[in-house]
N, C-alpha and C positions, 0 to 999 in steps of 0.2 A: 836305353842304357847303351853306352859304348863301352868300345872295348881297346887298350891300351899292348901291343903283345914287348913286354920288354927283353926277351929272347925268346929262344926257343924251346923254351922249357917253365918261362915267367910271363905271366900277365894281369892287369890289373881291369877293373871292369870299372866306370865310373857313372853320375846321373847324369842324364842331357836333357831331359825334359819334366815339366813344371806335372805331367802325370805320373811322375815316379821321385821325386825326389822329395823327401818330408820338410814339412814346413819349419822344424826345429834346425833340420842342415843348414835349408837356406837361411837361417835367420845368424847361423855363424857365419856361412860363405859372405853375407852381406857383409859384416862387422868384419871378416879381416880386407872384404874389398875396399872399405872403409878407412880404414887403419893404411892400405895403401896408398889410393887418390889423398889422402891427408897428410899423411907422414912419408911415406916411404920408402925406399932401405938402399938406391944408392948414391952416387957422389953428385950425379947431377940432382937427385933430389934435396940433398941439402942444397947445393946452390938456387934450385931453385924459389928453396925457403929464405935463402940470406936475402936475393936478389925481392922478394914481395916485401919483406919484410924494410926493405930498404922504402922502396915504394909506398909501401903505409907510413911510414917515419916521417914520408916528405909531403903528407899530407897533415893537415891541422884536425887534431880530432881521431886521430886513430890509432894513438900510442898503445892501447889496448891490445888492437889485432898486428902491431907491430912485436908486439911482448908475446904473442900467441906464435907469432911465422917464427923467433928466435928459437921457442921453445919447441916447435915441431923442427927445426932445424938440426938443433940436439938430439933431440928423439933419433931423424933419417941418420944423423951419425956413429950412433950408438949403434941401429940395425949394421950398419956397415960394418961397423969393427965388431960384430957380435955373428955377420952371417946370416942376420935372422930376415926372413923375407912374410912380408904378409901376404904375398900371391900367392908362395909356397902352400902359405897354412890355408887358402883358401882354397887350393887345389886339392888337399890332401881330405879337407871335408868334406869334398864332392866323393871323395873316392867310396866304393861300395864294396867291394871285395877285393883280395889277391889272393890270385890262382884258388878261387873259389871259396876262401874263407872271410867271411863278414870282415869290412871293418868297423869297430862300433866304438872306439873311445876318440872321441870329442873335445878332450881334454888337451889344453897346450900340450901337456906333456905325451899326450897320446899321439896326438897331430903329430911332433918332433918327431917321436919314435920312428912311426908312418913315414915318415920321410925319408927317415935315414936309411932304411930297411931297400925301400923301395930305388933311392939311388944307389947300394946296391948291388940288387936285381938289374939296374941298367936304363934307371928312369933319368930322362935328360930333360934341361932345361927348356928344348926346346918344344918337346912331347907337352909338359907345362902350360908354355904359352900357349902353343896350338889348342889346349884343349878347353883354359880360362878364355880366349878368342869366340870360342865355339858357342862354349855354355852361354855367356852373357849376351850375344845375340839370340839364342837359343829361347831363354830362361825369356828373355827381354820382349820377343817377336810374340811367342805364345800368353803371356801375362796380358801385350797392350788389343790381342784378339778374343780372347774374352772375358777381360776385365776394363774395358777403355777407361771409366770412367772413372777410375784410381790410378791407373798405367800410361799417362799418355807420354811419351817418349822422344816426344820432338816439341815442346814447349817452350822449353829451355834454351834447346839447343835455338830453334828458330830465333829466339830472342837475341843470341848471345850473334847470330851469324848476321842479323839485321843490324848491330853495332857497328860488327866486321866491316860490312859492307859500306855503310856510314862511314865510319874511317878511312877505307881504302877510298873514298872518293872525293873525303875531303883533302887527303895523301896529295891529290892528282890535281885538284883546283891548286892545292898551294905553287908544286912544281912548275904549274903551268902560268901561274898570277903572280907569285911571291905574296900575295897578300895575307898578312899574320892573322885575319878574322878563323880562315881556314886551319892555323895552327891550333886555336882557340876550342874549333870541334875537336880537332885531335885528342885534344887533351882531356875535354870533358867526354868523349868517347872511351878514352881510357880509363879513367874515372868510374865511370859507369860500368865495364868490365871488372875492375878493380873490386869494385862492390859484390858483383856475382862470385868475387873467388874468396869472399871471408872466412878466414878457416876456422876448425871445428879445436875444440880443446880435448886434447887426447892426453891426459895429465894423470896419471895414477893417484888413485886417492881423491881428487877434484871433484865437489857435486855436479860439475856438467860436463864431464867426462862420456863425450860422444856414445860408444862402446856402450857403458854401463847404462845411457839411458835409452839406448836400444835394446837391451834386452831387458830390461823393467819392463817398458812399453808393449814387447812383445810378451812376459811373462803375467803381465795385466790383462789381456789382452786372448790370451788363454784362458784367465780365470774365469773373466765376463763368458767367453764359449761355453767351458766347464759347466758353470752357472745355467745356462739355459742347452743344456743335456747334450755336450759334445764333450766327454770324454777326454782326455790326452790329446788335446787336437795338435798338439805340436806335433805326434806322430803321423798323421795324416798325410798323405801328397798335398801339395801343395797349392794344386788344383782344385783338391778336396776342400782344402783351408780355406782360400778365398771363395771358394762358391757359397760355403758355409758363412762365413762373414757377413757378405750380402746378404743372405735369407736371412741373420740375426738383425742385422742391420734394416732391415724393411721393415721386420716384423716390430721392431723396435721404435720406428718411424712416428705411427699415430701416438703412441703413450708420450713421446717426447713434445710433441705436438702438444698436448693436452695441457702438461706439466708448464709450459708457457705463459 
């Protein structure tokens, strides 16, 4: 647990690690991380909704995720003129006390309150970043140490950097050749990144509304637990949660087999 001092008379305590934080927090802290890297809340994130959204348009075949980048565009604009931040709200679930009183409602409108309360007491934006910086290396380092083989955390990224690289070298033959074969990678290089950033639909009301079908899955997901004698496992650390998973998940292993 850290500790946040907002004067000298205010403090706020928050989780920093995957053995204290319940698996039910994380599974909001995700969902507004979500709802951020997705949507938003401010002016460069609209633009840089217009700006992909242009980019799928000008491919053949992706009018869909062209209709998705408009409407998450909307969305990061609406955060703006409304103030509303999903880093906020995911900062405010991590929170565990102020000046030693639990915080325990979870709810939008809980989360809001917690905010406003809290800026204030003298809580700054920047106190904010530093601390979402912290956790999600935090959360992120001890998950892929003993969990690797659901957490692996540079897959993705390797992939996405092996493009990069690809392109910056095709970049450099062109300048250096002029020859257009080398424009040719560029582009299917971009293409290819293009692909890795298809956005998610964050649509109220929408049956594949990101959000909603993360916590189904999560809420299923506890039942299966539940079921085989784990209790509220949503309360559990988080720690706790996924170790338990795995021993369901083993144990679970031969019968699956079977049923084959």
């Amino acid at each position: 647990m850290r500790t946040i001092q907002l004067s000298p008379q205010h403090s706020l305590r928050y989780y920093q690690s995957i053995m204290e934080l319940p698996a039910g927090r994380h599974m909001e802290y995700q969902c507004y991380m979500a709802l951020d890297a997705g949507v938003g809340s401010t002016p460069e994130d609209v633009a840089r909704h217009e700006q992909l959204a242009a980019r799928f348009g000008a491919r053949q075949g992706k009018e869909h995720e062209e209709f998705l980048e408009k409407c998450n565009a909307h969305y990061a604009q609406h955060f703006v003129d409304t103030n509303f931040s999903a880093r906020r709200m995911a900062f405010a679930v991590l929170v565990e006390s102020v000046d030693g009183v639990a915080a325990t409602d979870l709810t939008e409108y809980g989360l809001e309150s917690l905010l406003t309360r809290l800026k204030v007491l003298g809580l700054t934006d920047e106190q904010v970043e530093e601390c979402l910086d912290s956790v999600h290396e935090a959360f992120g380092n001890e998950l892929a140490e003993h969990f690797p083989s659901r957490y692996d955390q540079n897959g993705q990224e390797m992939n996405k950097a092996i493009h990069l690289k690809r392109r910056a070298l095709a970049l450099c033959d062109y300048l250096l050749t002029e020859d257009p074969k080398h424009l040719k990678t560029i582009e299917d290089v971009d293409n290819a990144l293009l692909d890795m950033m298809e956005p998610e639909v964050f649509e109220t009301g929408h049956p594949e509304n990101a959000l909603v079908l993360r916590r189904i899955a999560f809420s299923q997901l506890c039942g299966v637990m539940a079921d085989h004698g784990t209790p509220e496992p949503e309360k559990m650390t988080l720690f706790s949660f996924q170790g338990r998973l795995d021993y369901i998940t083993k144990k679970m292993a031969p019968k699956n087999r079977l049923s084959e």
